[in-house]
PLY file of the C-alpha trace (Angstrom):
ply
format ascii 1.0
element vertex 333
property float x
property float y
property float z
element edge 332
property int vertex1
property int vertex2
end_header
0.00 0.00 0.00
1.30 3.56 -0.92
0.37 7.02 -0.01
1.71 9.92 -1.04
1.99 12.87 0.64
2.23 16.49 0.36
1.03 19.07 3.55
-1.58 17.36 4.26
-0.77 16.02 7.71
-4.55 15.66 9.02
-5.91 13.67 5.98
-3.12 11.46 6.13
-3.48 10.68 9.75
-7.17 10.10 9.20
-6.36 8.06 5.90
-3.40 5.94 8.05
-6.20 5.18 11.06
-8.95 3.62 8.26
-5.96 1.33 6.77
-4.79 0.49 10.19
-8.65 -1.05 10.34
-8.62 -3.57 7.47
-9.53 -7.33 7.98
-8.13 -9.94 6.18
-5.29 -8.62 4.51
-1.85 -8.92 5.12
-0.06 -5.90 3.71
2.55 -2.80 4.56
2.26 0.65 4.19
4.61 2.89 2.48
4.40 6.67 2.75
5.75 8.84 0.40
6.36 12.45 1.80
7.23 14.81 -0.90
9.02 17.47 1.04
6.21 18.16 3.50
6.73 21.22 5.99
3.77 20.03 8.52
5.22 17.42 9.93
3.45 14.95 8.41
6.16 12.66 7.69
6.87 12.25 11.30
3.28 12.03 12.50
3.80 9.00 10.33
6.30 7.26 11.21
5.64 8.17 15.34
2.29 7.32 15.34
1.80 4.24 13.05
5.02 3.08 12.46
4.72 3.16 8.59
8.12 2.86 6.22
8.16 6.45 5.48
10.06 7.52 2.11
11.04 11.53 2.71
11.71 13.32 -0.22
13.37 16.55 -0.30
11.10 17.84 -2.75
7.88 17.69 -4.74
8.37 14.73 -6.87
5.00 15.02 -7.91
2.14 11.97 -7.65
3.66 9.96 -10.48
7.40 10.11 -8.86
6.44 9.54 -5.46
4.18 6.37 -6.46
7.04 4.90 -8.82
9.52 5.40 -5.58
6.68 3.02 -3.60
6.18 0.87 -6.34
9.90 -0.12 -5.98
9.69 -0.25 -2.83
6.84 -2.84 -2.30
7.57 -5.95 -1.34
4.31 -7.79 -2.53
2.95 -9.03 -5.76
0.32 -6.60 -5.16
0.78 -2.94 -4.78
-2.33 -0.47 -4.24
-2.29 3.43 -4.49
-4.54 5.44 -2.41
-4.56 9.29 -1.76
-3.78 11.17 1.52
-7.35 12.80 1.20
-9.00 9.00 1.80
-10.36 6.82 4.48
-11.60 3.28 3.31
-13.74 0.56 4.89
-12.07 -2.13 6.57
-12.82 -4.95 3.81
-11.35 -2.21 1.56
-7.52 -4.07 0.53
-9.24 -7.83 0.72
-12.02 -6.90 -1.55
-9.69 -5.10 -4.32
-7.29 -8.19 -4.02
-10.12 -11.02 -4.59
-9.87 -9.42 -8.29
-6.69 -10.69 -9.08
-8.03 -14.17 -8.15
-10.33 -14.33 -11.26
-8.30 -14.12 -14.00
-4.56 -14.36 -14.73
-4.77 -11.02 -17.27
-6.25 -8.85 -14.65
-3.56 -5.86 -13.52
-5.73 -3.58 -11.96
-8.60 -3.26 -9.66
-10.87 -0.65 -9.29
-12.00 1.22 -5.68
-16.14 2.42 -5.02
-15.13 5.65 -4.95
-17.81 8.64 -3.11
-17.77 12.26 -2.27
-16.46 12.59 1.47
-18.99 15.61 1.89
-21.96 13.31 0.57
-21.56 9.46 0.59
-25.01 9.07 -1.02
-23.23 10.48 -4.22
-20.73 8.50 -6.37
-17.30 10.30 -7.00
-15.97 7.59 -9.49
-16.71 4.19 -9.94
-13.90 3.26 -12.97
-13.36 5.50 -16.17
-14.37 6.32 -18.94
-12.60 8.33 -21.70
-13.30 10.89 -24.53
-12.12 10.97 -27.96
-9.82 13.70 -27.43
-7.83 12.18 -24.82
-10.00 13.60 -21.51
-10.99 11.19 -19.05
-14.07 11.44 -16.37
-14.90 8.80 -13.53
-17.64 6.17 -14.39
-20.73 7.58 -12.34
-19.23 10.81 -10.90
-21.71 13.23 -9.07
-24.67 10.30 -9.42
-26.88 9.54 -6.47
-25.65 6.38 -5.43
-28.78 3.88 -5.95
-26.80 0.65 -6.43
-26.32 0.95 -10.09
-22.86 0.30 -9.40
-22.77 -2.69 -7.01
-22.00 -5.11 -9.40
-18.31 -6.57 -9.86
-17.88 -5.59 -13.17
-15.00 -5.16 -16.05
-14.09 -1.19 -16.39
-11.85 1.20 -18.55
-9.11 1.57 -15.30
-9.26 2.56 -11.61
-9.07 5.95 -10.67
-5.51 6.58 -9.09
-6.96 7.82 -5.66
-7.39 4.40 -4.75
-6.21 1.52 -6.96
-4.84 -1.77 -6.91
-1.75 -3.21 -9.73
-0.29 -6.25 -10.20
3.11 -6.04 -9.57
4.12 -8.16 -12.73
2.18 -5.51 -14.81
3.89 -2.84 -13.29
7.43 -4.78 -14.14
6.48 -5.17 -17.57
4.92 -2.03 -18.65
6.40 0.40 -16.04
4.75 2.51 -13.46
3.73 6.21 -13.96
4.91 8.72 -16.60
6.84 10.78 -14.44
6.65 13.35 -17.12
3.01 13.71 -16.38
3.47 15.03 -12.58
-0.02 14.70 -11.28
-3.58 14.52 -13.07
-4.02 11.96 -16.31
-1.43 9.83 -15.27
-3.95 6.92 -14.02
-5.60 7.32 -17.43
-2.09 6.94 -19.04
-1.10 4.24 -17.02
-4.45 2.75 -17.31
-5.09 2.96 -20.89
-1.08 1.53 -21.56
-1.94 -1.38 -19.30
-4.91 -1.84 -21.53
-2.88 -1.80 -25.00
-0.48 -4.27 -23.47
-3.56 -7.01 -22.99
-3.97 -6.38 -19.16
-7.83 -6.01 -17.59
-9.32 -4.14 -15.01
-12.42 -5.37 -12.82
-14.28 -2.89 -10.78
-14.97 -4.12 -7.23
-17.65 -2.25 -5.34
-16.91 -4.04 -1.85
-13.91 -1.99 -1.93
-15.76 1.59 -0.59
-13.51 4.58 -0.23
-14.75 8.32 0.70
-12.92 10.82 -0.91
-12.24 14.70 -0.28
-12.28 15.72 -4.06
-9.86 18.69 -5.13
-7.81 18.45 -1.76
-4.47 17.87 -3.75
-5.45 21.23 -5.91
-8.45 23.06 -5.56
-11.24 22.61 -8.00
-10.78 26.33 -9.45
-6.96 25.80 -9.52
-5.49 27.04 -13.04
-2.58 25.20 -12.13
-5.09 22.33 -12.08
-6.33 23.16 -15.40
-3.12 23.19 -16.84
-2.25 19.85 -15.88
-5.10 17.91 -16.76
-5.16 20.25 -20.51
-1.23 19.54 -21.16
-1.29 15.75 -19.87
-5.00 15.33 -22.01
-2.58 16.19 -25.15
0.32 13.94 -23.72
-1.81 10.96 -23.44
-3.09 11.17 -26.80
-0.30 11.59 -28.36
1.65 8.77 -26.91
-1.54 6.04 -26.82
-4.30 6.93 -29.49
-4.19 5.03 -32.98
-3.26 7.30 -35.46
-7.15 7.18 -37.15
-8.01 8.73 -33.74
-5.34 10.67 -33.11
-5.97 12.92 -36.58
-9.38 13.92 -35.27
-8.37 15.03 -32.00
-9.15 18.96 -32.67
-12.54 18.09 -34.30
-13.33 16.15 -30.62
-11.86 18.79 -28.54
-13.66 21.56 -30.26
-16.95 19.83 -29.56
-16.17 19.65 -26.12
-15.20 23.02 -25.45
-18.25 24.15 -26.94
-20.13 22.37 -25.28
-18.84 23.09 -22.26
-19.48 27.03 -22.97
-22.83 25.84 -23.66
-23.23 24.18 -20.25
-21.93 27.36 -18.97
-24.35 29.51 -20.32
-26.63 27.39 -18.37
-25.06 27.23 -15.22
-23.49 23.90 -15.15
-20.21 22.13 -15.66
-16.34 22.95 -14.84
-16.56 26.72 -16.33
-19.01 27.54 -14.13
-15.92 27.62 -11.10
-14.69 30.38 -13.61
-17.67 32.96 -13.41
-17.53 36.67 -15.44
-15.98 37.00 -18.99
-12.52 37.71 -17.56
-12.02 34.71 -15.51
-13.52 32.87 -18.93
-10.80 34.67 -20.88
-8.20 33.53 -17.85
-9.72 29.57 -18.53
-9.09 29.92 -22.35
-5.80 31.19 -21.61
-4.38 28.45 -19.10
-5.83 25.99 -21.44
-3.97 27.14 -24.56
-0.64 27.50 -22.86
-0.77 24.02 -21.45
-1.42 22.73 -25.58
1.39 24.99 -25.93
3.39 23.47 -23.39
2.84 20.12 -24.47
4.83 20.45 -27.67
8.33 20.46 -26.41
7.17 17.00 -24.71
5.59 15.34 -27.93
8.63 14.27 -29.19
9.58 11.94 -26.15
6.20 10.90 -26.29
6.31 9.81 -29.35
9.81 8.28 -28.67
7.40 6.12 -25.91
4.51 5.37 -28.39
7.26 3.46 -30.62
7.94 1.02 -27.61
4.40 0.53 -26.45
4.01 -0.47 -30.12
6.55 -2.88 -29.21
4.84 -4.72 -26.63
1.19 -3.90 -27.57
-1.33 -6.49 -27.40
-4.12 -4.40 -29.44
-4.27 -3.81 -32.65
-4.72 0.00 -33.32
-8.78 -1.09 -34.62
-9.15 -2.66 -31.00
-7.93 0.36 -29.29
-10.79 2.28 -31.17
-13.05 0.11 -30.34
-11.96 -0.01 -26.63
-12.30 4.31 -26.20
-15.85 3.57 -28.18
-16.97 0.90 -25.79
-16.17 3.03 -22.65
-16.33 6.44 -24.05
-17.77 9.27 -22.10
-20.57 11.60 -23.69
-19.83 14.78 -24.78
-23.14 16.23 -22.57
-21.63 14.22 -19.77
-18.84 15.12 -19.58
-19.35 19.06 -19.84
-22.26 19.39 -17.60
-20.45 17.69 -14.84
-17.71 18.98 -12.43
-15.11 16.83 -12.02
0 1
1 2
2 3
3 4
4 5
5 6
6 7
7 8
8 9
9 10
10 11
11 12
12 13
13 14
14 15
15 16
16 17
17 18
18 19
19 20
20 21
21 22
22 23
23 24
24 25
25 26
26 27
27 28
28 29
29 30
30 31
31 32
32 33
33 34
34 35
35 36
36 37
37 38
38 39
39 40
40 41
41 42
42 43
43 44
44 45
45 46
46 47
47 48
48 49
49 50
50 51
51 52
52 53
53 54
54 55
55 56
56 57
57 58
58 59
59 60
60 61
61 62
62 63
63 64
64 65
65 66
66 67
67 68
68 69
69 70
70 71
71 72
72 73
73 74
74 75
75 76
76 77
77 78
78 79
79 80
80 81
81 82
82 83
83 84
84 85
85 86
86 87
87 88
88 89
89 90
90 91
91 92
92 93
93 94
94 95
95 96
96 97
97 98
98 99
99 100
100 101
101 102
102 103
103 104
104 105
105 106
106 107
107 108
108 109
109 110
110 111
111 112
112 113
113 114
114 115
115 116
116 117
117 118
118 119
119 120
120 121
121 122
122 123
123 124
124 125
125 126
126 127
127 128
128 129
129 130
130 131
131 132
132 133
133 134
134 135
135 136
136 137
137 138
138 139
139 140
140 141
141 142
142 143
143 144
144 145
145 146
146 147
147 148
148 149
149 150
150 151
151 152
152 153
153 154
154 155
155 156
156 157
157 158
158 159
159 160
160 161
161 162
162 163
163 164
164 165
165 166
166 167
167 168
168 169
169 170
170 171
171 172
172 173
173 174
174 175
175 176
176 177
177 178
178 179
179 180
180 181
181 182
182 183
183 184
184 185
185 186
186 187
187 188
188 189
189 190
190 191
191 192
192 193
193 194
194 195
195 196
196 197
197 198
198 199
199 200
200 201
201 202
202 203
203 204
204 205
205 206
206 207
207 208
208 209
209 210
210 211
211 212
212 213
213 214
214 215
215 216
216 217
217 218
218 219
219 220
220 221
221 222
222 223
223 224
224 225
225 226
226 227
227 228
228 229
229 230
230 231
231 232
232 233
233 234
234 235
235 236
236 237
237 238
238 239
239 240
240 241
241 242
242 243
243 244
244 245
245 246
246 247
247 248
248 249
249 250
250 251
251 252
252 253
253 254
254 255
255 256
256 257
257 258
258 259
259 260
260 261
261 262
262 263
263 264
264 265
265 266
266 267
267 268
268 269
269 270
270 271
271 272
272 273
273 274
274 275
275 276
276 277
277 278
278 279
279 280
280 281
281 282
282 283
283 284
284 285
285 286
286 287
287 288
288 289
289 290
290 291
291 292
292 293
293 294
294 295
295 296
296 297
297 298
298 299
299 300
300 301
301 302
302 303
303 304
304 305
305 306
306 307
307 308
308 309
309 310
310 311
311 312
312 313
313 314
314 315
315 316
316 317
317 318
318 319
319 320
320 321
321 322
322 323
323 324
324 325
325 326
326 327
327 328
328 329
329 330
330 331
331 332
């Protein structure tokens, strides 16, 4: 089990207490402080008694994790976020996955709002064509629809579960992605190399969304624009690839039209000059992808390499779990 860490020394302590709960699972728990000034890396270690890793600095989510991943001693490593607390069946339930079929890397977490546990906050992925990613169910009542173990895109990176012989064979995170996308990358990379995911709703976690960077964040924006553009360009089929402006023009509209009607992400950014700031931040982080593309291209060659899809099956894959455009626009993430 990792957790990383950044300032956050209360949610961590109340994340540590929930996994000091669990029943019937053997497991550790590594910590991963990036550089914390709270003393949360010593709350740690003095009150639980977890292997803490203390960085120096911000390595960002996808550094910190890889450090845990090598780290981890089992064949089963899971991720969860600092800003968590999960039930006590929470690590047995995610590792009964594994158990029902040799090609399945990754298990998905029930995922719900912290402030409202009768609402879902992501129960797996889905993807859109140009790359953006939104969780299965997020901001639904929770009625059950989502009780069923079920196959899914990927599990959201707040609170995951990997095979470790995935993780050897295909690598952990793309450091170059920081934070934000990079469980869709990794996801979506597992899924090209022939690996599975199965959604397991025994495994409940409440989650305190935007802790890591708040909601209205333009730093946030950035991040999930730029990495959007990264993950494309080192994972879609070519066919798909091409069309990416036509798809991300459609959703920007439509999100200004869910705007105009009071819903979505651009509502956060109310008044025509914190739209203009939005449209801004958003077309420096396309520009700031560029210098990036090509090492991600570079990578595309090798996943190529080791790819179990064929670049028709990938399409098919981002059809069969592919998030509307109304969906994804009218809802805040």
């Amino acid at each position: 089990m990792v957790v990383v860490n950044w300032n956050r020394r209360e949610y961590l302590r109340v994340c540590l207490e929930s996994l000091a709960c669990q029943r019937g699972a053997s497991f550790e728990v590594i910590v991963v402080d990036n550089g914390s000034s709270d003393g949360s890396a010593e709350m740690a270690r003095s009150e639980f008694g977890v292997e803490v890793i203390a960085n120096t600095e911000n390595l960002g989510y996808c550094g910190a994790n890889n450090q845990g991943f090598a780290a981890a001693r089992g064949r089963f490593v899971a991720v969860l976020n600092n800003d968590t607390a999960v039930v006590p069946e929470f690590l047995a339930n995610l590792r009964q996955a594994f158990d029902r079929a040799p090609d399945i890397g990754m298990a998905a977490a029930k995922v719900l709002v912290w402030e409202d546990p009768s609402r879902i906050d992501k129960a797996g992925h889905l993807i859109y064509p140009d790359g953006q990613n939104r969780g299965r169910g997020t901001g639904e009542v929770d009625r059950g629809q989502y009780d069923s173990e079920e196959e899914c895109l990927w599990p959201d990176g707040c609170a995951a579960m990997y095979r470790k012989t995935m993780l050897d064979a295909i690598g952990g995170f793309d450091e170059d992605f920081f934070m934000f996308g990079d469980d869709a990358e990794l996801g979506l990379r597992a899924r090209i190399a022939g690996w599975r995911c199965l959604y397991m709703p025994g495994a409940e976690v409440r989650h305190h969304r935007g802790a890591s960077l708040d909601a209205g964040s333009t730093r946030r924006i950035f991040l999930i624009e730029r990495n959007r553009v990264l993950l494309a360009a080192k994972l879609f089929p070519w066919s798909l690839l091409l069309l990416n402006p036509f798809y991300f023009t459609l959703r920007l509209a439509g999100g200004l039209l869910a705007a105009a009607g009071g819903k979505g992400e651009m509502t956060r950014f109310p008044g025509l000059a914190n739209k203009l700031r939005l449209v801004w931040t958003i077309m420096r982080a396309d520009v700031a992808a560029l210098p990036l593309l090509p090492r991600m291209l570079h990578k595309r060659r090798a996943i190529r390499r080791m790819a179990k899809l064929s670049p028709a099956e990938i399409r098919q894959l981002i059809k069969r779990y592919r998030v509307p455009v109304r969906a994804l626009v009218e809802q805040s993430n």
